[in-house]
N, CA, C and O atoms as a GROMACS GRO file, in nm:
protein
  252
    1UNK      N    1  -0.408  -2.466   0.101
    1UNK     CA    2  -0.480  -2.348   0.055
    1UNK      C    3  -0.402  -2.278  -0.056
    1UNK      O    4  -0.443  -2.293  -0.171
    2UNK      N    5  -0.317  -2.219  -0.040
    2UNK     CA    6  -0.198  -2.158  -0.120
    2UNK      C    7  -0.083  -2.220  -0.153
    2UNK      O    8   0.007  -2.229  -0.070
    3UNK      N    9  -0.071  -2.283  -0.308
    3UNK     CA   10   0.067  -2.380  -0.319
    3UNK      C   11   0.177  -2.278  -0.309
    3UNK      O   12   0.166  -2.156  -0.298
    4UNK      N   13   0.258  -2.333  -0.314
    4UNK     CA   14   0.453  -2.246  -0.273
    4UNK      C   15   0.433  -2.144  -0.415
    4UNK      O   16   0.430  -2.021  -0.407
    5UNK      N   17   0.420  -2.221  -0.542
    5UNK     CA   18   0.359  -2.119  -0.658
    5UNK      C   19   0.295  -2.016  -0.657
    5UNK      O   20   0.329  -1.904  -0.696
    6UNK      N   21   0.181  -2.057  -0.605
    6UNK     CA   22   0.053  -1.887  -0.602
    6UNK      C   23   0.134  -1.832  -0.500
    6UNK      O   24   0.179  -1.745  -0.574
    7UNK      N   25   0.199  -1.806  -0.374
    7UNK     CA   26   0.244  -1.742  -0.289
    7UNK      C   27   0.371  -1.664  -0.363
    7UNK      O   28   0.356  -1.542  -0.362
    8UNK      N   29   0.494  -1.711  -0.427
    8UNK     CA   30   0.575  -1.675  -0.500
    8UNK      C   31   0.542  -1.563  -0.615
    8UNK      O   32   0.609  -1.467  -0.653
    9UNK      N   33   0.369  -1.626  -0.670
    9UNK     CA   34   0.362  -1.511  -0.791
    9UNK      C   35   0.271  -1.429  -0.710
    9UNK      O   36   0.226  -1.341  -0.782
   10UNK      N   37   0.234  -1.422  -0.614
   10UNK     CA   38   0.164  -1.324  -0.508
   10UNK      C   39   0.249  -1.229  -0.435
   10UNK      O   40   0.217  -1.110  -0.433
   11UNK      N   41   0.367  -1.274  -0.370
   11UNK     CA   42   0.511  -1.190  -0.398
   11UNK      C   43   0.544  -1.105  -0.544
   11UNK      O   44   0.565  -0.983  -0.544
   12UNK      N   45   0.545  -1.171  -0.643
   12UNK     CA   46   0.581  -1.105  -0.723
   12UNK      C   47   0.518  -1.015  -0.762
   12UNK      O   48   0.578  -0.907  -0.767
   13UNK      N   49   0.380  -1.018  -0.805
   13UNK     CA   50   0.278  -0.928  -0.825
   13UNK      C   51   0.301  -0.815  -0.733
   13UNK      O   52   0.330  -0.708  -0.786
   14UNK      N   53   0.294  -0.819  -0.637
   14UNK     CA   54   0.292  -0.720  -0.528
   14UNK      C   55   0.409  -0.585  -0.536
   14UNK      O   56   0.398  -0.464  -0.515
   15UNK      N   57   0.540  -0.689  -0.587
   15UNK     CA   58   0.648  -0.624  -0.547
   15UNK      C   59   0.631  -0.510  -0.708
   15UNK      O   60   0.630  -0.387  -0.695
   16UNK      N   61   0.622  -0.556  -0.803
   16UNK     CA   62   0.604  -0.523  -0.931
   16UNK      C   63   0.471  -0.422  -0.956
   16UNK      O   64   0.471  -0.330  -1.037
   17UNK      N   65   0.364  -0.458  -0.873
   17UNK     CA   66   0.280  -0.319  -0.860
   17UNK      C   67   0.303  -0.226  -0.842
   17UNK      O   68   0.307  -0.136  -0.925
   18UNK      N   69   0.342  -0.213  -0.652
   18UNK     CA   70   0.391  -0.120  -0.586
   18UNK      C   71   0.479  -0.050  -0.721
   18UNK      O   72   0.456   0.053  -0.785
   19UNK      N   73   0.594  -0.156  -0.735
   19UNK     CA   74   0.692  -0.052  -0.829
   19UNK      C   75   0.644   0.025  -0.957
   19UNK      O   76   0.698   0.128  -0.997
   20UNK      N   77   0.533  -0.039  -1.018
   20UNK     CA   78   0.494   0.063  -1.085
   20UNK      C   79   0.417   0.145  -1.031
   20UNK      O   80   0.372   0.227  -1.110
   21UNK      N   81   0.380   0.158  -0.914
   21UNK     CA   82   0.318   0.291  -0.863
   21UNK      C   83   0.408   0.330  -0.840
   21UNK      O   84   0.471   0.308  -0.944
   22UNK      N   85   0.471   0.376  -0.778
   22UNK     CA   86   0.618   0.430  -0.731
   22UNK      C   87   0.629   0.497  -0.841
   22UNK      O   88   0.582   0.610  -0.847
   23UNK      N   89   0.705   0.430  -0.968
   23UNK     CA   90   0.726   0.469  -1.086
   23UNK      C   91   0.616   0.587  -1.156
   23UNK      O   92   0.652   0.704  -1.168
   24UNK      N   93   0.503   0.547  -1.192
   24UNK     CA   94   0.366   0.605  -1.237
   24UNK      C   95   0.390   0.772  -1.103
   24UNK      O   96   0.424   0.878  -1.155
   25UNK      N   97   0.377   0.770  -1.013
   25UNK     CA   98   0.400   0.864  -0.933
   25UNK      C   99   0.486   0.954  -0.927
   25UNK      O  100   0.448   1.069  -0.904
   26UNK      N  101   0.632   0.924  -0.947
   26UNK     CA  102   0.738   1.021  -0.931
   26UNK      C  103   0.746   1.075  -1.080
   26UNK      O  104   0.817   1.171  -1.112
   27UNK      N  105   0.657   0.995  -1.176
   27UNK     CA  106   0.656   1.061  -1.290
   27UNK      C  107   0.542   1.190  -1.311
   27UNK      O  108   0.569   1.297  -1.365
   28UNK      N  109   0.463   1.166  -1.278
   28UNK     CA  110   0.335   1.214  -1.222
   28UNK      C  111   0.393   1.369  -1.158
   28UNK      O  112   0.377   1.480  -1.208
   29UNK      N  113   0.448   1.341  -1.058
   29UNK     CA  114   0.478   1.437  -0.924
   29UNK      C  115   0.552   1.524  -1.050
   29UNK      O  116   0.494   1.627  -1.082
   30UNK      N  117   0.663   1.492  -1.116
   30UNK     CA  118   0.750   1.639  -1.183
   30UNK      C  119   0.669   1.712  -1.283
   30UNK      O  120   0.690   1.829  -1.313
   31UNK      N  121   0.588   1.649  -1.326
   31UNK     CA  122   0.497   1.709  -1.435
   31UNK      C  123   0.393   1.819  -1.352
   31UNK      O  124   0.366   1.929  -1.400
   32UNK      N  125   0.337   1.767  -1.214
   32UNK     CA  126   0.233   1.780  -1.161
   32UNK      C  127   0.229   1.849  -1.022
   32UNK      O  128   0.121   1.880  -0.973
   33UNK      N  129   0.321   1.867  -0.971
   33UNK     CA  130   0.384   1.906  -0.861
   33UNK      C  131   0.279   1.999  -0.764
   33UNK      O  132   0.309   2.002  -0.644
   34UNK      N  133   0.166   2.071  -0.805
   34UNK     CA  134   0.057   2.127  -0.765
   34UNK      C  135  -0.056   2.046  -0.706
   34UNK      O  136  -0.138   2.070  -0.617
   35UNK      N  137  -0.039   1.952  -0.777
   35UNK     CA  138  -0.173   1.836  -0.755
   35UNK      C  139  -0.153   1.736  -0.625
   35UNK      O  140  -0.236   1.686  -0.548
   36UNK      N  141  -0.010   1.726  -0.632
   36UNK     CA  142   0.014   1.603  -0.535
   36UNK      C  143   0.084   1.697  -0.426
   36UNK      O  144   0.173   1.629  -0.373
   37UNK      N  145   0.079   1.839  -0.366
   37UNK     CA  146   0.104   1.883  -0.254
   37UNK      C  147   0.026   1.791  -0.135
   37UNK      O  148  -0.084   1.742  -0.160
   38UNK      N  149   0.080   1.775  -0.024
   38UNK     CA  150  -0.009   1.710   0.042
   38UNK      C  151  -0.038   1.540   0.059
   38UNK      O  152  -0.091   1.470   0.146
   39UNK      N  153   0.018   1.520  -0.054
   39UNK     CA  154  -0.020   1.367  -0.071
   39UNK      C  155   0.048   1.242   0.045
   39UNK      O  156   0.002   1.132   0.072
   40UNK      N  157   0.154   1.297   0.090
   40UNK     CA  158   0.220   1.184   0.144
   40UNK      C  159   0.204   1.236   0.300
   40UNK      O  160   0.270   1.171   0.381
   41UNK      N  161   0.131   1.336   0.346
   41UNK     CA  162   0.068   1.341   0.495
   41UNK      C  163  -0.096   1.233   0.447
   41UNK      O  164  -0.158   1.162   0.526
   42UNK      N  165  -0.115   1.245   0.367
   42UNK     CA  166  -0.294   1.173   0.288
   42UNK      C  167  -0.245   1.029   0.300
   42UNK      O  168  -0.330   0.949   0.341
   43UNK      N  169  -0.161   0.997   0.281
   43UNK     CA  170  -0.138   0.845   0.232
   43UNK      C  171  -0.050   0.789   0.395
   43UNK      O  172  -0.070   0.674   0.434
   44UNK      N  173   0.049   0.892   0.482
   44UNK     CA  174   0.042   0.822   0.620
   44UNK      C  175  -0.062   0.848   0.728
   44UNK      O  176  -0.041   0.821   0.846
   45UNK      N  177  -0.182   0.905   0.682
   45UNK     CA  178  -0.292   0.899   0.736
   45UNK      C  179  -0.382   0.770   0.748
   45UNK      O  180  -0.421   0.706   0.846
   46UNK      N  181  -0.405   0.751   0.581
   46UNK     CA  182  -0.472   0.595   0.515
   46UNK      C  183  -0.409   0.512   0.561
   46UNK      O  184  -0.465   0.402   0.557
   47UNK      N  185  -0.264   0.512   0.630
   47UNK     CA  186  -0.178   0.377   0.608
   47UNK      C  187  -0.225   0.349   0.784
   47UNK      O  188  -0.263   0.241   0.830
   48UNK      N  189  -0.207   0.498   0.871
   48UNK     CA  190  -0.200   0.440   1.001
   48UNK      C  191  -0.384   0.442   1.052
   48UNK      O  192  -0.419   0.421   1.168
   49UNK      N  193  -0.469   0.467   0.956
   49UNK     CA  194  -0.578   0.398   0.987
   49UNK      C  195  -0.650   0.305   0.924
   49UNK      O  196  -0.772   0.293   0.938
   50UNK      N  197  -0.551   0.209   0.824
   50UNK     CA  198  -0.557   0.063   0.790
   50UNK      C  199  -0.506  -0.034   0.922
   50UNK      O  200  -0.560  -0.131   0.974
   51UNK      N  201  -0.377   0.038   0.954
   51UNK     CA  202  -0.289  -0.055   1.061
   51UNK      C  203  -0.385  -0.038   1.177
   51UNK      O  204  -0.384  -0.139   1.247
   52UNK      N  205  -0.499   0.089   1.237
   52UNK     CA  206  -0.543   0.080   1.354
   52UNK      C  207  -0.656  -0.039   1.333
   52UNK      O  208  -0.652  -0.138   1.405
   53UNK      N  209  -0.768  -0.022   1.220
   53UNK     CA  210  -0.819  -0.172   1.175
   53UNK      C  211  -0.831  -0.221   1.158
   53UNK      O  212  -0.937  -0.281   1.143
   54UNK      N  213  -0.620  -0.271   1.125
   54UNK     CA  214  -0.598  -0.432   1.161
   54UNK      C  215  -0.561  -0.474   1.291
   54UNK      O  216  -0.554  -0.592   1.327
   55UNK      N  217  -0.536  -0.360   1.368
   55UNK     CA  218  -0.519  -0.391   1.510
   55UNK      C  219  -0.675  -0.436   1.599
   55UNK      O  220  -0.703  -0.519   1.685
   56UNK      N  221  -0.731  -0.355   1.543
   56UNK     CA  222  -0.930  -0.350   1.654
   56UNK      C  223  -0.913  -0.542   1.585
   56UNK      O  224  -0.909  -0.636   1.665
   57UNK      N  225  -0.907  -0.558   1.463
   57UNK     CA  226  -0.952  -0.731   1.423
   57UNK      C  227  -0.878  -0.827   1.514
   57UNK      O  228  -0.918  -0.928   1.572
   58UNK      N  229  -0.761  -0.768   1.510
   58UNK     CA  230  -0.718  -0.889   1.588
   58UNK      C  231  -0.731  -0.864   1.685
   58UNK      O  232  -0.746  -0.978   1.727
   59UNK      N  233  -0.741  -0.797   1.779
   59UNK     CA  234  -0.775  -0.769   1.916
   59UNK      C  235  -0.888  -0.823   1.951
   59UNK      O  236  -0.898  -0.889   2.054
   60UNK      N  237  -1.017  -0.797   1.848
   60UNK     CA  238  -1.136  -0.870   1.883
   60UNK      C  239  -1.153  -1.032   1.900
   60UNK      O  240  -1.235  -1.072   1.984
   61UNK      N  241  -1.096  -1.105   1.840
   61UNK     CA  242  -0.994  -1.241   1.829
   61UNK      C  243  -0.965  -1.260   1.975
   61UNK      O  244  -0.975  -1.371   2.027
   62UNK      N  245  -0.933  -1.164   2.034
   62UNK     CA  246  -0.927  -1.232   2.210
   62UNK      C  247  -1.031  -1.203   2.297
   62UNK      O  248  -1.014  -1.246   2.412
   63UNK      N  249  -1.108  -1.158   2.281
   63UNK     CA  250  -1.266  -1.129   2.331
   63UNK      C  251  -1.328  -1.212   2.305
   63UNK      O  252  -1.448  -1.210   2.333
   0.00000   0.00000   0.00000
């Protein structure tokens, strides 16, 4: 399905996104510091109700 290649530049991509979000953001945040109050209770909200519906999928997998 996935050669050792596409997985490697699928790693890479990933790691190199994130980092420019990261980047794009903390640049963002000093300029902006009003806008993004709040943001990182918003984003471990999104994160722990991605992880709860990847938990219900695989759980359903044993039903």
């Amino acid at each position: 399905m996935f050669t050792e290649g596409r997985l490697y530049f699928i790693l890479f991509f990933i790691v190199v996104f994130i980092g420019g979000l990261i980047f794009a953001y903390r640049k963002d945040i000093r300029n902006n510091p009003k806008i993004f109050k709040g943001a990182s209770k918003t984003m471990i909200i999104i994160l722990i109700f991605f992880l709860a519906f990847f938990a219900i999928v695989k759980m359903m997998k044993f039903f």
